[in-house]
C-alpha positions in Angstrom: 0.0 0.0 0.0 1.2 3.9 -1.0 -0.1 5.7 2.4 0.6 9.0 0.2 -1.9 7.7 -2.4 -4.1 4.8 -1.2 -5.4 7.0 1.9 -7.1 10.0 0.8 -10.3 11.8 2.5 -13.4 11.1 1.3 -13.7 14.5 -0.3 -11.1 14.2 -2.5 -12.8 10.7 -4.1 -16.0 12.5 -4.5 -14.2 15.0 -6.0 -12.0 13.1 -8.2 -14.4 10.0 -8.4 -13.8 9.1 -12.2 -9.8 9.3 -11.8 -10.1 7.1 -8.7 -12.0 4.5 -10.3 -9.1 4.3 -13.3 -6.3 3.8 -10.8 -8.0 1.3 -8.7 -8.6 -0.6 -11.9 -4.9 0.4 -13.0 -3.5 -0.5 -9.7 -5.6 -3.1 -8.6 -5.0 -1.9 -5.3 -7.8 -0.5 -2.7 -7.9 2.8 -1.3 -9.0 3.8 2.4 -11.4 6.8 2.4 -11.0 8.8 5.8 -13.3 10.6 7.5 -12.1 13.4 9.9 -8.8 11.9 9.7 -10.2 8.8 10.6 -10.6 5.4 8.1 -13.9 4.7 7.6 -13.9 2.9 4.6 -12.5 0.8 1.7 -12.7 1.1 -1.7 -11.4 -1.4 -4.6 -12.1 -2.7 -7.9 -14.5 -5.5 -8.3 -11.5 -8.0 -10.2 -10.1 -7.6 -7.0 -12.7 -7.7 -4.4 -14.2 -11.0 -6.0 -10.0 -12.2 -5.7 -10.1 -11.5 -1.7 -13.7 -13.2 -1.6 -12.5 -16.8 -3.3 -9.5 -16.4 -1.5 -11.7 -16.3 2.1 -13.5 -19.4 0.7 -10.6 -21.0 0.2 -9.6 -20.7 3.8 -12.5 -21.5 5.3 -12.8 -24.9 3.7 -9.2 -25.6 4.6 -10.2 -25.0 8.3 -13.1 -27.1 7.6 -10.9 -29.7 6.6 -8.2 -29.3 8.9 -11.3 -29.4 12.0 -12.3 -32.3 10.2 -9.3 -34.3 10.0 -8.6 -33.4 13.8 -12.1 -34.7 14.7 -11.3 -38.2 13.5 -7.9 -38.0 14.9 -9.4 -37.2 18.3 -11.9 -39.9 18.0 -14.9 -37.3 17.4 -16.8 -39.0 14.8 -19.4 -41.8 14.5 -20.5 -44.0 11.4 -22.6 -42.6 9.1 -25.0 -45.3 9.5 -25.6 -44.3 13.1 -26.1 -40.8 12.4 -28.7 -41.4 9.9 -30.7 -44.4 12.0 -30.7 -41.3 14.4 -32.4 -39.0 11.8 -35.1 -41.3 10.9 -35.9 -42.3 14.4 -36.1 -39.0 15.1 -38.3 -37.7 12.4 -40.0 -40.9 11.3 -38.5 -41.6 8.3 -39.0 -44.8 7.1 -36.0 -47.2 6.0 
């Protein structure tokens, strides 16, 4: 990140809105919009958004796996068989 060019105060993207927009694309990096000095938000180009949102998905199955795999190796788990005679007890599904 360029502090000198990817922090900026919100009046200068309102301002400069359709320059912004071409460097984000350009750059492909996001800029933080402050507020009284303060960030208050984010702004980036969609390419790069929908990047940082497959990349989150990707993490959260590994953890799902990873919790998985230390679920069996702790003994955690139960046949599948026995989990769904469960279900149908419980609901009255027939077999």
């Amino acid at each position: 990140m360029n502090i000198a060019r990817d922090i900026q105060p919100l009046t200068y993207f309102r301002r400069q809105s359709a320059d912004v927009v071409k460097r984000l694309k350009a750059t492909r990096r996001p800029m933080v919009l402050t507020v009284n000095g303060k960030a208050e938000l984010v702004v980036q180009d969609a390419v790069s958004y929908q990047r940082l949102l497959d990349i989150a998905a990707q993490a959260d199955a590994r953890e799902g796996i990873r919790q998985g795999l230390e679920d069996v190796s702790r003994g955690r788990t139960r046949p599948s068989r026995e989990v769904f005679d469960e279900i149908r007890r419980e609901y009255g599904i027939p077999r």
